[in-house]
C-alpha positions in Angstrom: 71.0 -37.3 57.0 67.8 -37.4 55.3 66.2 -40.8 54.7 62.3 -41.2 52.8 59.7 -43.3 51.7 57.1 -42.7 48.9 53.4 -43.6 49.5 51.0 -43.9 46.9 47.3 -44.7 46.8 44.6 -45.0 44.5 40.7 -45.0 45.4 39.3 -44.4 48.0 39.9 -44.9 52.3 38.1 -48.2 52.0 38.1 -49.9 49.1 41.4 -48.3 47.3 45.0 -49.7 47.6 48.5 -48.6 47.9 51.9 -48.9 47.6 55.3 -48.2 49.5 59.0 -47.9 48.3 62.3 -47.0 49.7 65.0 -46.0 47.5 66.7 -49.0 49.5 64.2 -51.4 47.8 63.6 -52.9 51.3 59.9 -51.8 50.3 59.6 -52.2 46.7 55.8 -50.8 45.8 54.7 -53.3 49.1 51.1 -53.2 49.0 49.0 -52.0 51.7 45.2 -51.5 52.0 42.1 -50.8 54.2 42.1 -55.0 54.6 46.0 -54.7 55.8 45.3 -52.3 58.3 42.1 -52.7 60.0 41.8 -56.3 59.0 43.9 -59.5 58.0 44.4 -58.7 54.7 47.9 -59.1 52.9 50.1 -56.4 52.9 51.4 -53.9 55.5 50.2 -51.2 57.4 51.6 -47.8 59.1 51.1 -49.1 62.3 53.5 -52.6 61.4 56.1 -50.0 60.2 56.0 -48.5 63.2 56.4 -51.0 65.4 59.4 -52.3 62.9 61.3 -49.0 63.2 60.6 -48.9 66.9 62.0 -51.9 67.9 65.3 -51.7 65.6 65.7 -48.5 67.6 65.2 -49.5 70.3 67.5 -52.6 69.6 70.1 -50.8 68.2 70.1 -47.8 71.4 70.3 -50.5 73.7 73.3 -52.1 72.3 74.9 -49.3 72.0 74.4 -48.3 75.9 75.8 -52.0 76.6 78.6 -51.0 74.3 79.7 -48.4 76.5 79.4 -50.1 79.9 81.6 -52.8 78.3 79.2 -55.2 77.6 78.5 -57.1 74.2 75.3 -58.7 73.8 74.8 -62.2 72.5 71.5 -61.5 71.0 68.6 -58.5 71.6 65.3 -59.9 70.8 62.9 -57.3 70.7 59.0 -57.4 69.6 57.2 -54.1 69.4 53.3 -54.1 70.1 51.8 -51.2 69.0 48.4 -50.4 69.7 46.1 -48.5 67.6 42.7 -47.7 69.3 39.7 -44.9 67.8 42.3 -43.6 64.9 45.3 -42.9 67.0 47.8 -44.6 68.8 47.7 -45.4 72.1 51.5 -47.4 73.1 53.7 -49.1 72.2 54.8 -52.3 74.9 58.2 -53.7 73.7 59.0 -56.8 74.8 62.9 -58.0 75.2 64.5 -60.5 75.5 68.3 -60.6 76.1 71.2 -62.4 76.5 74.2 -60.6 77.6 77.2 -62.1 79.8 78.4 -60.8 82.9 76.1 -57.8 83.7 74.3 -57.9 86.6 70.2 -57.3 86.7 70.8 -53.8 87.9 73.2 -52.7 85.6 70.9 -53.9 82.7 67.8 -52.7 84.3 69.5 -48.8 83.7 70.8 -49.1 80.4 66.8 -50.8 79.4 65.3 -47.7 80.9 67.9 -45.0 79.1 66.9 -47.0 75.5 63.3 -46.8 76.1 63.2 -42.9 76.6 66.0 -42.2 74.1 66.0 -44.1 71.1 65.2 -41.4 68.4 61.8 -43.2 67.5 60.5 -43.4 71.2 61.5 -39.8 71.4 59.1 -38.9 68.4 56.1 -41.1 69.2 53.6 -39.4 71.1 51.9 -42.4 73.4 52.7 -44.2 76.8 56.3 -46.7 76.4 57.1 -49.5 78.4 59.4 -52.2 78.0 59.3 -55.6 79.8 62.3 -57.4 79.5 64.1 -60.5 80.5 68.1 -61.0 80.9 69.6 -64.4 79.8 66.2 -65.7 78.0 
């Protein structure tokens, strides 16, 4: 399986402007910028993406684990704070919050720490994981 994504910018680092697409449309030329990445400008930024696809991963690894200890969760409620320091990135802290019946803190606890280190995306990022979580939020 192959999935992509098509950048393209025009101008300069600083005051040019870009675009993303997916040939799912889910980006559709979404506008990104030197203003949506190192300030508050509209638009998105690599660093957002990443923290998007890492806590879908995530998300989806962890239901899956849950899956086959015979669990179902209720709901997965994941945030992914990435942080970007001196042009590189530094971690990424995902906070959870779940709701799954019948599994005790322990149990949970293991399949939490087997998502965290083998999700395909935290398994290509290069910086320091961690994952707090909470069970029944």
């Amino acid at each position: 399986m192959i999935r992509k994504a098509t950048a393209v910018w025009q101008g300069t680092g600083k005051d040019g402007k870009g675009h993303l697409s997916t040939p799912s449309t889910v980006l559709d030329k979404t506008q990104y910028s030197f203003g949506s990445r190192f300030e508050s400008g509209v638009g998105t930024n690599p660093e957002e993406l990443i923290a998007a696809a890492h806590s879908g991963c995530f998300a989806m690894k962890l239901s899956f684990n849950l899956q086959e200890a015979g669990y179902t969760a209720d709901e997965l409620d994941v945030t992914a704070n990435i942080t970007f320091e001196e042009g590189t990135l530094k971690k990424s802290h995902l906070v959870l919050k779940a709701k799954v019946d019948g599994i005790s803190q322990e149990k949970f606890n293991e399949l939490v720490k087997d998502a965290e280190e083998n999700c395909p995306i935290s398994r290509v990022l290069d910086l320091a994981i961690s994952v707090e979580s909470t069970l029944n939020a």
